[in-house]
Backbone as CSV, one residue per row, in Angstrom:
resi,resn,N_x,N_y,N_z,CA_x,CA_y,CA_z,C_x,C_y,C_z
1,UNK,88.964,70.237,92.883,89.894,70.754,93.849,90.181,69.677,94.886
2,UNK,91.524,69.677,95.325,92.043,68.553,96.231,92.539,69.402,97.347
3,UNK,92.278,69.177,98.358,92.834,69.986,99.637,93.430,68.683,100.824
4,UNK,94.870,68.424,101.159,95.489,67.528,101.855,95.987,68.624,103.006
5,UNK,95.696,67.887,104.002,96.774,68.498,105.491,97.212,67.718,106.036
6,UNK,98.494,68.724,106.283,99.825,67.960,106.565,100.334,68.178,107.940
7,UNK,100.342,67.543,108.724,101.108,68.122,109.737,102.606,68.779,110.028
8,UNK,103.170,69.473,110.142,104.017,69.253,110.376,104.933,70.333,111.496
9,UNK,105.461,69.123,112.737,105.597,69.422,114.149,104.323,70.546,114.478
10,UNK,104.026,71.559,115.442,102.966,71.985,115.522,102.095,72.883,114.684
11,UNK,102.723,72.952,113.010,102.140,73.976,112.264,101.294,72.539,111.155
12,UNK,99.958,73.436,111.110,99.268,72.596,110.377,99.388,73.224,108.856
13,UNK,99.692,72.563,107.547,99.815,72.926,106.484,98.949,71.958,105.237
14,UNK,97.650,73.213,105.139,96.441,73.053,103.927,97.697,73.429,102.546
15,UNK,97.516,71.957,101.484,97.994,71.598,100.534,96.808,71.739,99.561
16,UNK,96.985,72.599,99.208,95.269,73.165,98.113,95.369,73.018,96.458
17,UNK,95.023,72.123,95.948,95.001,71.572,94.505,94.133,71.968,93.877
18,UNK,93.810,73.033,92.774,92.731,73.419,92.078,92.189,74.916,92.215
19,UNK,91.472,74.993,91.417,90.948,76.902,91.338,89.993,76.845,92.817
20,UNK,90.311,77.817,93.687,89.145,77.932,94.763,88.090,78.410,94.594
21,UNK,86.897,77.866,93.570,85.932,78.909,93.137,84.848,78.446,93.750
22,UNK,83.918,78.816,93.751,82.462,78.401,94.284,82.428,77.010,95.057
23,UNK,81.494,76.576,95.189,81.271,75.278,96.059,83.035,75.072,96.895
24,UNK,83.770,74.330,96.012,85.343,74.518,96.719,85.963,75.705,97.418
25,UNK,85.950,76.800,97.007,86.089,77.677,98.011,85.514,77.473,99.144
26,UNK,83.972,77.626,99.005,83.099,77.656,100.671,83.880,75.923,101.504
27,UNK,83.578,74.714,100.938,84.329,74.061,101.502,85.978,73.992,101.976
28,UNK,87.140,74.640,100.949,88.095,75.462,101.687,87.935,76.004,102.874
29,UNK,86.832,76.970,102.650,86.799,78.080,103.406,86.162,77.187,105.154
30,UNK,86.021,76.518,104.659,84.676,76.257,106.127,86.201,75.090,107.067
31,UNK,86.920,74.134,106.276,88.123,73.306,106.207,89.418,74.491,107.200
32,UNK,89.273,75.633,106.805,90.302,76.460,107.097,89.814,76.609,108.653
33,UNK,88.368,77.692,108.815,87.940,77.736,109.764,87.981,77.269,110.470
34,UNK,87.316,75.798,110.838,87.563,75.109,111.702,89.207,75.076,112.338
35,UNK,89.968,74.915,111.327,91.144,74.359,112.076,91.906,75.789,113.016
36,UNK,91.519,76.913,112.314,92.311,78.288,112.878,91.302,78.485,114.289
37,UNK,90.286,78.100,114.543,89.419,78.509,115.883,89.768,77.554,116.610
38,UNK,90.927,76.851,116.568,91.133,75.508,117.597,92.335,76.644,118.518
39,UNK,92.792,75.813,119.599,93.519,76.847,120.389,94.955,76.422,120.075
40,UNK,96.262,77.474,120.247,97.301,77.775,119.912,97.421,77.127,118.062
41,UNK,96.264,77.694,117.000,96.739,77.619,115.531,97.851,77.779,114.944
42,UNK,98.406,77.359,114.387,99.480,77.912,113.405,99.149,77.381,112.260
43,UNK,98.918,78.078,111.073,98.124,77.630,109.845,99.113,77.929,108.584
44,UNK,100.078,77.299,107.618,99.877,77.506,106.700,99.462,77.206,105.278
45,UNK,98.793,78.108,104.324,98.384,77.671,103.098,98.910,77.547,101.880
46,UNK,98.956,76.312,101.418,100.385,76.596,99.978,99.618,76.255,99.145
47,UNK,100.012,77.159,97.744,98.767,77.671,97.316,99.720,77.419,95.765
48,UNK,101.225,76.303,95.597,101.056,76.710,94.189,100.331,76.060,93.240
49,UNK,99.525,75.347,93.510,98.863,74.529,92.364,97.670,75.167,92.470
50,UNK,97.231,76.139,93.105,96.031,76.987,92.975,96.347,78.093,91.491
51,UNK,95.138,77.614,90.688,95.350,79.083,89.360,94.815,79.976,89.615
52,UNK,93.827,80.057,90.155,92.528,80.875,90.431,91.760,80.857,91.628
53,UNK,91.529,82.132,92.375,90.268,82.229,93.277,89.256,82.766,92.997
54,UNK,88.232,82.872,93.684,86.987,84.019,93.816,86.915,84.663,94.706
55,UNK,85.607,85.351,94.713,85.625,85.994,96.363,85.087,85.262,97.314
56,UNK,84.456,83.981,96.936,84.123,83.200,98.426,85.573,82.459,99.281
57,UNK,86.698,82.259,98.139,87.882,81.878,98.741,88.577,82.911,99.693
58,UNK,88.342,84.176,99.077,89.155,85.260,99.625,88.356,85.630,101.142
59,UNK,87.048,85.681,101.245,86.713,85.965,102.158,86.660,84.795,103.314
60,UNK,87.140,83.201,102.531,87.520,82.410,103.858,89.019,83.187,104.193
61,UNK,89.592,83.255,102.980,91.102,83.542,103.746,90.784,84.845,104.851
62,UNK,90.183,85.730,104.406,90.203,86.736,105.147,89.868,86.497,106.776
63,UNK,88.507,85.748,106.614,87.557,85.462,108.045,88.670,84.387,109.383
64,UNK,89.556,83.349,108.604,90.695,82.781,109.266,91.743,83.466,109.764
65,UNK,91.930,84.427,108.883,93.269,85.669,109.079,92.365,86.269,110.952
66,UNK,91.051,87.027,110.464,90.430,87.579,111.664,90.299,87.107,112.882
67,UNK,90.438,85.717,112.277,89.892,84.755,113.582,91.646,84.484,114.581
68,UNK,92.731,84.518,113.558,93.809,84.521,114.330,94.345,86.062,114.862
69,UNK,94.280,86.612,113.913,94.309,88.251,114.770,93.788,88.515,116.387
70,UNK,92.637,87.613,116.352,92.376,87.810,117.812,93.306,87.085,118.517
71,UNK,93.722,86.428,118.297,94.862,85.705,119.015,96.539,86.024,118.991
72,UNK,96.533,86.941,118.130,98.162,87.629,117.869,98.788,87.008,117.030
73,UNK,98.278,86.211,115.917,98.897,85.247,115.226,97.770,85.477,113.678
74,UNK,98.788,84.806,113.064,98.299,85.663,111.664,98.486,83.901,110.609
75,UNK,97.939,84.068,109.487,97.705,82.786,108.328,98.908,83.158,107.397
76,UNK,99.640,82.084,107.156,100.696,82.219,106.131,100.086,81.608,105.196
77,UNK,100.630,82.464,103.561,100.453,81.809,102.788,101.833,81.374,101.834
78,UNK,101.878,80.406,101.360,103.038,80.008,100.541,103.558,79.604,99.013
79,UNK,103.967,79.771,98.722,103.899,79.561,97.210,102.793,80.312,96.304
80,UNK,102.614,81.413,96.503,101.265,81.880,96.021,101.742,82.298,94.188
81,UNK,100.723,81.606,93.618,101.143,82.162,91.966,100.885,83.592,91.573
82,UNK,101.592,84.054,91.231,101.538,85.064,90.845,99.669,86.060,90.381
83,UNK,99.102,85.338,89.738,97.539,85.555,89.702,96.523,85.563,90.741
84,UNK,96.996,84.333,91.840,95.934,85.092,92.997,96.895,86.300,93.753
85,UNK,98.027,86.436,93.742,98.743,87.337,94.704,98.262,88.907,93.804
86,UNK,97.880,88.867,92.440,97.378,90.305,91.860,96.424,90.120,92.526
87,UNK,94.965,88.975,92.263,94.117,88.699,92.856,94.172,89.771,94.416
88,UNK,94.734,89.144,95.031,94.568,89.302,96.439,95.166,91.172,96.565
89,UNK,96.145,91.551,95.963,96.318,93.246,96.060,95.306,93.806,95.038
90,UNK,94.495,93.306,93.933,93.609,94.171,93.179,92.690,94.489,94.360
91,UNK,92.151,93.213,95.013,90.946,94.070,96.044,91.634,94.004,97.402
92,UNK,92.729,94.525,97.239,93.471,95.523,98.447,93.764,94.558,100.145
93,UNK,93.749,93.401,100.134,93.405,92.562,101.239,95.059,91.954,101.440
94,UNK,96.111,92.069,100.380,97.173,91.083,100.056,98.216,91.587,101.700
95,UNK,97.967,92.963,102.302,98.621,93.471,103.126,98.395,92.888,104.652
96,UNK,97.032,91.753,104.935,96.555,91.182,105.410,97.135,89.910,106.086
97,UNK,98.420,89.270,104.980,98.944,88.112,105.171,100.264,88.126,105.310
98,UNK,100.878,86.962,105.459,102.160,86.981,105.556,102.634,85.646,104.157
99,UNK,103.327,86.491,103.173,104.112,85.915,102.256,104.880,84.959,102.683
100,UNK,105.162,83.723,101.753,106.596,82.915,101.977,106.536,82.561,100.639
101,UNK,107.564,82.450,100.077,108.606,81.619,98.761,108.271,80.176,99.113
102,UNK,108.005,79.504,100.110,108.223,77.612,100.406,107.531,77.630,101.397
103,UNK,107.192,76.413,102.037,106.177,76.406,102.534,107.023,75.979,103.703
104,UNK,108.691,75.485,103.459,109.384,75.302,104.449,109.708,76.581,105.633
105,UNK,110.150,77.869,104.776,109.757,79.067,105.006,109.336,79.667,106.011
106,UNK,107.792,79.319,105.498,106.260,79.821,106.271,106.093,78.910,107.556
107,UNK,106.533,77.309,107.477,106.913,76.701,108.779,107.845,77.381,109.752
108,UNK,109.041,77.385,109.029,109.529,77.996,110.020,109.932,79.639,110.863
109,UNK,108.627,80.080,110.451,108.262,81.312,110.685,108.136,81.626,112.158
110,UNK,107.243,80.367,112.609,106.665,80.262,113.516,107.647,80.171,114.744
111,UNK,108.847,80.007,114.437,109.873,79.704,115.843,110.244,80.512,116.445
């Protein structure tokens, strides 16, 4: 798994390469964290070269989502393939996030 961040103007955007499963997930997951507990976050995750998650990925996405909720601001995700987005509504969490088609999109969500 390859994970690149990108800046771009004040939204930070995790470029996630590979299945998020074990070991890579928790490092995802810990990569995400950090950056969403910094002050005024804007996070999004583009996710199409992701095939596959687990539940240690899902519960970083989740714990980042929580961590911006306290702040009134929520984790975009982008490009999501079709398999984690069943993924993510089989165990009922998919209502949690905010969808985008592009990751251009999910940037400019934020305005």
């Amino acid at each position: 798994m390859k994970i690149e961040r990108q800046q771009v103007g004040t939204v930070d955007v995790f470029m996630v390469v590979g299945a998020l499963v074990d070991e890579d997930a928790e490092h995802f997951s810990k990569l995400l964290l950090e950056r969403v507990t910094l002050p005024n976050s804007r996070v999004v995750v583009a996710m199409r070269e992701v095939p596959f998650m687990d539940s240690g990925a899902i519960e970083g996405l989740l714990a980042a989502t929580d961590e911006l909720a306290d702040r009134a601001a929520n984790l975009k995700l982008a490009n999501v393939p079709q398999t984690c987005r069943e993924i993510l509504e089989l165990t009922g969490v998919s209502g949690r996030f905010s969808f985008f088609e592009d990751v251009q999109d999910a940037v400019r969500s934020f305005l």
